[in-house]
MIFI-845593 format. One record per atom (N, C-alpha, C): residue number from 1; atom name; x, y, z. Coordinates in nm, 3 decimals. Layout:
! residues N
+------+------+---------+---------+---------+
: resi : name :       u :       v :       w :
+------+------+---------+---------+---------+
:  NUM :   CA :       X :       Y :       Z :
...
+------+------+---------+---------+---------+
This chain:
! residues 64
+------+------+---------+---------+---------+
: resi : name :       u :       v :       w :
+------+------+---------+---------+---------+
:    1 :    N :  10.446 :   3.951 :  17.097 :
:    1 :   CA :  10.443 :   4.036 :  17.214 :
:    1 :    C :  10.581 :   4.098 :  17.234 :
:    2 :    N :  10.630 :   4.198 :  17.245 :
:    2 :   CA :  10.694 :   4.314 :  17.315 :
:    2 :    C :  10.790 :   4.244 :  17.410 :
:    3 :    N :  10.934 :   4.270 :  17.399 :
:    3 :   CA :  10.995 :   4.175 :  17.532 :
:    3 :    C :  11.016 :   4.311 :  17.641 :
:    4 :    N :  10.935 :   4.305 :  17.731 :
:    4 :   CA :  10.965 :   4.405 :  17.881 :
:    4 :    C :  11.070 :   4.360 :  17.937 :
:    5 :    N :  11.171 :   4.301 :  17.954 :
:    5 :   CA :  11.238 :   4.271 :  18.057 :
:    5 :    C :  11.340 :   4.346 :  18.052 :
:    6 :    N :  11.364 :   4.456 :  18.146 :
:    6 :   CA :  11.455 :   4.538 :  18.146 :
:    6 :    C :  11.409 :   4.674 :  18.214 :
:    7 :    N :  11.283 :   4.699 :  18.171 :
:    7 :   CA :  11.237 :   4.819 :  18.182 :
:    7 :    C :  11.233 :   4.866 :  18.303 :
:    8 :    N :  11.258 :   4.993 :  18.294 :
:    8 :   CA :  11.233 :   5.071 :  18.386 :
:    8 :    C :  11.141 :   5.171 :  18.426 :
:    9 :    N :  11.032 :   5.101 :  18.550 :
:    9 :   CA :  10.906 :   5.176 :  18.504 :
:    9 :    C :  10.895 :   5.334 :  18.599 :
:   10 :    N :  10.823 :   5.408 :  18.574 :
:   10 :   CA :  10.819 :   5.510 :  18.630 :
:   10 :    C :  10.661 :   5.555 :  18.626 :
:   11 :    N :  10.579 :   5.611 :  18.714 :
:   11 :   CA :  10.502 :   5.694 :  18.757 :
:   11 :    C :  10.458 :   5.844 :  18.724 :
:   12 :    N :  10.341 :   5.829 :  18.688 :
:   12 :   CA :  10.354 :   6.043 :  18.635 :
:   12 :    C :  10.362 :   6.075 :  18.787 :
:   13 :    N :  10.461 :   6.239 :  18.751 :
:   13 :   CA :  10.445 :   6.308 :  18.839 :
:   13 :    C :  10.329 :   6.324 :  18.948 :
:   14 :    N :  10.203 :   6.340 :  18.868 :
:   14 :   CA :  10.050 :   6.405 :  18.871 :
:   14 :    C :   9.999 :   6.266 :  18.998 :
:   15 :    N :  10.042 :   6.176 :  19.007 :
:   15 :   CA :   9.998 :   6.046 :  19.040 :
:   15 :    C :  10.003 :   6.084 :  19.206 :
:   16 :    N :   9.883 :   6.057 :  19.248 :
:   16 :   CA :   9.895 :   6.038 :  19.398 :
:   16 :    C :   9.954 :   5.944 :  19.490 :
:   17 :    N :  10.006 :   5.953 :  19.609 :
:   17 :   CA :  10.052 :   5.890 :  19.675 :
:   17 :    C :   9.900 :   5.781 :  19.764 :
:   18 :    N :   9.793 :   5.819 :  19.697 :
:   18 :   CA :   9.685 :   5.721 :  19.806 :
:   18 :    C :   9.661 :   5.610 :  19.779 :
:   19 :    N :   9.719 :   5.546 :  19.662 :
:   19 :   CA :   9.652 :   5.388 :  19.595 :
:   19 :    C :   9.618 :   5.380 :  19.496 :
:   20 :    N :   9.585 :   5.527 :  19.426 :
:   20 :   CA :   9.464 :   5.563 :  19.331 :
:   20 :    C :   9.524 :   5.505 :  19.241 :
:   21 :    N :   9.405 :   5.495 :  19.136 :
:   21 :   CA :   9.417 :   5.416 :  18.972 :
:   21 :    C :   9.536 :   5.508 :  18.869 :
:   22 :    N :   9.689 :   5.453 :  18.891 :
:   22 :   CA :   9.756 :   5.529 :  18.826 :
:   22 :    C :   9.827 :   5.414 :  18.699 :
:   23 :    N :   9.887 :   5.491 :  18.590 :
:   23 :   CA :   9.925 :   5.377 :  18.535 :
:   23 :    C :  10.138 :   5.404 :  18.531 :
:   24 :    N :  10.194 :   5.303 :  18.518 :
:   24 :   CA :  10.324 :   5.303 :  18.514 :
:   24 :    C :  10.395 :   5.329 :  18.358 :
:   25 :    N :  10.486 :   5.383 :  18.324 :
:   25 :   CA :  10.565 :   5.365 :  18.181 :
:   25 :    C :  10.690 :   5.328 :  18.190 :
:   26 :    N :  10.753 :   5.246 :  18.086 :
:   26 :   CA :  10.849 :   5.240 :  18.063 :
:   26 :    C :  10.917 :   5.266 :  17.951 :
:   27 :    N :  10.961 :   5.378 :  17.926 :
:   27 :   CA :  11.006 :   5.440 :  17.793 :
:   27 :    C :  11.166 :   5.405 :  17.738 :
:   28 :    N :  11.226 :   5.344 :  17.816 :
:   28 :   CA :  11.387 :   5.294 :  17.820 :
:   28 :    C :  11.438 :   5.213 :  17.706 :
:   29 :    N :  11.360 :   5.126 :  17.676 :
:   29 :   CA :  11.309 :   5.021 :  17.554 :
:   29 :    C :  11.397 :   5.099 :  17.393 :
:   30 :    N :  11.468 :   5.034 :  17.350 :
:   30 :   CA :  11.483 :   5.018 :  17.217 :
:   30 :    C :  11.338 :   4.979 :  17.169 :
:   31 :    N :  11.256 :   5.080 :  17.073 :
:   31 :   CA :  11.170 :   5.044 :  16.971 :
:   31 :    C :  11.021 :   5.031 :  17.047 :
:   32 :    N :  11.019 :   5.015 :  17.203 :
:   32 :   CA :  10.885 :   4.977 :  17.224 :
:   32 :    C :  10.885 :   5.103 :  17.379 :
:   33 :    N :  10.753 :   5.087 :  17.407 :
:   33 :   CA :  10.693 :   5.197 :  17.529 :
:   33 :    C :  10.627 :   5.104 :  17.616 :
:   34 :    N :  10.615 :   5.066 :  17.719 :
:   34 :   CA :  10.507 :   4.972 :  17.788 :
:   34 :    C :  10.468 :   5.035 :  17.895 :
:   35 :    N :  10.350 :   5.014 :  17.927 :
:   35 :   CA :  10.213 :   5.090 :  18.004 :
:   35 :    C :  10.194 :   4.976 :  18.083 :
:   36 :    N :  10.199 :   4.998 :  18.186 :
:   36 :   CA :  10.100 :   4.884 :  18.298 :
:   36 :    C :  10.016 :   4.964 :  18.441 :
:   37 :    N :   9.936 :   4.873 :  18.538 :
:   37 :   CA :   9.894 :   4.932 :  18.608 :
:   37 :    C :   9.937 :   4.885 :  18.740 :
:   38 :    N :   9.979 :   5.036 :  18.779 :
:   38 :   CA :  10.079 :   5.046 :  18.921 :
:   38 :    C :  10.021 :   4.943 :  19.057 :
:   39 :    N :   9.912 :   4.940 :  19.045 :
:   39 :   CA :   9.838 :   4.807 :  19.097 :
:   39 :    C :   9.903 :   4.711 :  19.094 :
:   40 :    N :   9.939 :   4.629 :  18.999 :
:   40 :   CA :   9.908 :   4.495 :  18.927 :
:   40 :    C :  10.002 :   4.503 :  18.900 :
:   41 :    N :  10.166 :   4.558 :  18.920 :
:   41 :   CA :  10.295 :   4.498 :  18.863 :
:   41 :    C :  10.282 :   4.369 :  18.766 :
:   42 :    N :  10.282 :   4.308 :  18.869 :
:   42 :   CA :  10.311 :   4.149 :  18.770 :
:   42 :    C :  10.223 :   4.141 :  18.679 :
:   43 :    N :  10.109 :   4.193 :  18.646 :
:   43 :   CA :   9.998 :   4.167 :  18.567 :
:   43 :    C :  10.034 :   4.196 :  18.436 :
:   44 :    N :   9.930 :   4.223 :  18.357 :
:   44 :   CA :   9.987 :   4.225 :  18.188 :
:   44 :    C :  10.037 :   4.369 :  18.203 :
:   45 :    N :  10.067 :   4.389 :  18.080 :
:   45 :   CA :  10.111 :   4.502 :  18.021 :
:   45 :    C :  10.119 :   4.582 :  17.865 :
:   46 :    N :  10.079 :   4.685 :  17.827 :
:   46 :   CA :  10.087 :   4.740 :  17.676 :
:   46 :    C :  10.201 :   4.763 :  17.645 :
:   47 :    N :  10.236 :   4.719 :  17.537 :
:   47 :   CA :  10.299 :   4.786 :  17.449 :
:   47 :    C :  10.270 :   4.828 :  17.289 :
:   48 :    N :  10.363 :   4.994 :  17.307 :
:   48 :   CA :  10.340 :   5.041 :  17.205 :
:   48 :    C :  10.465 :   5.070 :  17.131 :
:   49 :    N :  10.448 :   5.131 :  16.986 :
:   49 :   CA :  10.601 :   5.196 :  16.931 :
:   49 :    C :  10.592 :   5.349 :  16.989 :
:   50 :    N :  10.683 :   5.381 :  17.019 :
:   50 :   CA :  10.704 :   5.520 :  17.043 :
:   50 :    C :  10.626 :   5.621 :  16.908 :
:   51 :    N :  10.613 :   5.584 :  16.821 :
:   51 :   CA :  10.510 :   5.627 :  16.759 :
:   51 :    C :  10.395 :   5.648 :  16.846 :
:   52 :    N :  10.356 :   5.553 :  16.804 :
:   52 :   CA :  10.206 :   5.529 :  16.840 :
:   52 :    C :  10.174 :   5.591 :  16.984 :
:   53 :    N :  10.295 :   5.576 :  17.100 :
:   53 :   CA :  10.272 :   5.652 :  17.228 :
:   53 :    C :  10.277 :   5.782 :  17.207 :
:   54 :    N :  10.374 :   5.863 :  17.157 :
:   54 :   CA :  10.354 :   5.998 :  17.077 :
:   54 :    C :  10.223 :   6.019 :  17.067 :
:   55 :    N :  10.143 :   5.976 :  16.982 :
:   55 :   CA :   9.999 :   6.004 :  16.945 :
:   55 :    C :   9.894 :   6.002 :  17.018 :
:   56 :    N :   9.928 :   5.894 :  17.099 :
:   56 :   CA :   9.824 :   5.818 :  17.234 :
:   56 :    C :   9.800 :   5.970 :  17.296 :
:   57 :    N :   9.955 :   5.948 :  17.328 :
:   57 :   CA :   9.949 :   6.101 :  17.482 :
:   57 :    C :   9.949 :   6.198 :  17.352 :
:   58 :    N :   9.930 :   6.259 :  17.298 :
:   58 :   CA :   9.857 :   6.413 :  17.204 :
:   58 :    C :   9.736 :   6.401 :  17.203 :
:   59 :    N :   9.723 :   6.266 :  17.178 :
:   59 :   CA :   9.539 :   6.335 :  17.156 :
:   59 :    C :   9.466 :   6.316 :  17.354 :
:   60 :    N :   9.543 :   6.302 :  17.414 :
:   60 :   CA :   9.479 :   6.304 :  17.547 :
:   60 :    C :   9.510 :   6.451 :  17.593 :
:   61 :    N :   9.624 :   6.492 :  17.556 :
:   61 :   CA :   9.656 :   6.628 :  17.564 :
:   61 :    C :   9.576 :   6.720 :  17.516 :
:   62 :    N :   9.509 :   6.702 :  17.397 :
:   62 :   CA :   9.433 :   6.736 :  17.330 :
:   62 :    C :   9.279 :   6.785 :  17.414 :
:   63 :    N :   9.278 :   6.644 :  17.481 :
:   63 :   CA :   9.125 :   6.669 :  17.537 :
:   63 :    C :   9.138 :   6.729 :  17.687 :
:   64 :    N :   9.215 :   6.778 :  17.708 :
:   64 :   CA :   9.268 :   6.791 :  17.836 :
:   64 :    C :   9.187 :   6.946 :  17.828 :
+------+------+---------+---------+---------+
């Protein structure tokens, strides 16, 4: 597993201020990207290689 401790997470712009289902990133990371849900701080969390997040978000871009 991915060591998070450090990160600094941030919010999309796009993300509402009402509660809604948004997710957090932390891109700060030497080598890794981690995704969690702005909900659930403490809860789990993804990580990816900046690769692989590259690709994630294109092909969502993609379908956009």
């Amino acid at each position: 597993m991915a060591e998070l401790t450090g990160a600094r997470w941030r919010k999309s712009t796009r993300s509402s201020s009402n509660g809604g289902a948004c997710v957090e990133v932390a891109d700060n990371l030497p080598g890794v990207v981690g995704v969690r849900d702005s909900k659930d701080p403490a809860g789990p969390a993804l990580a990816f290689t900046p690769t692989a997040w590259r690709a994630f978000v294109a092909q969502l871009a993609d379908r956009a």
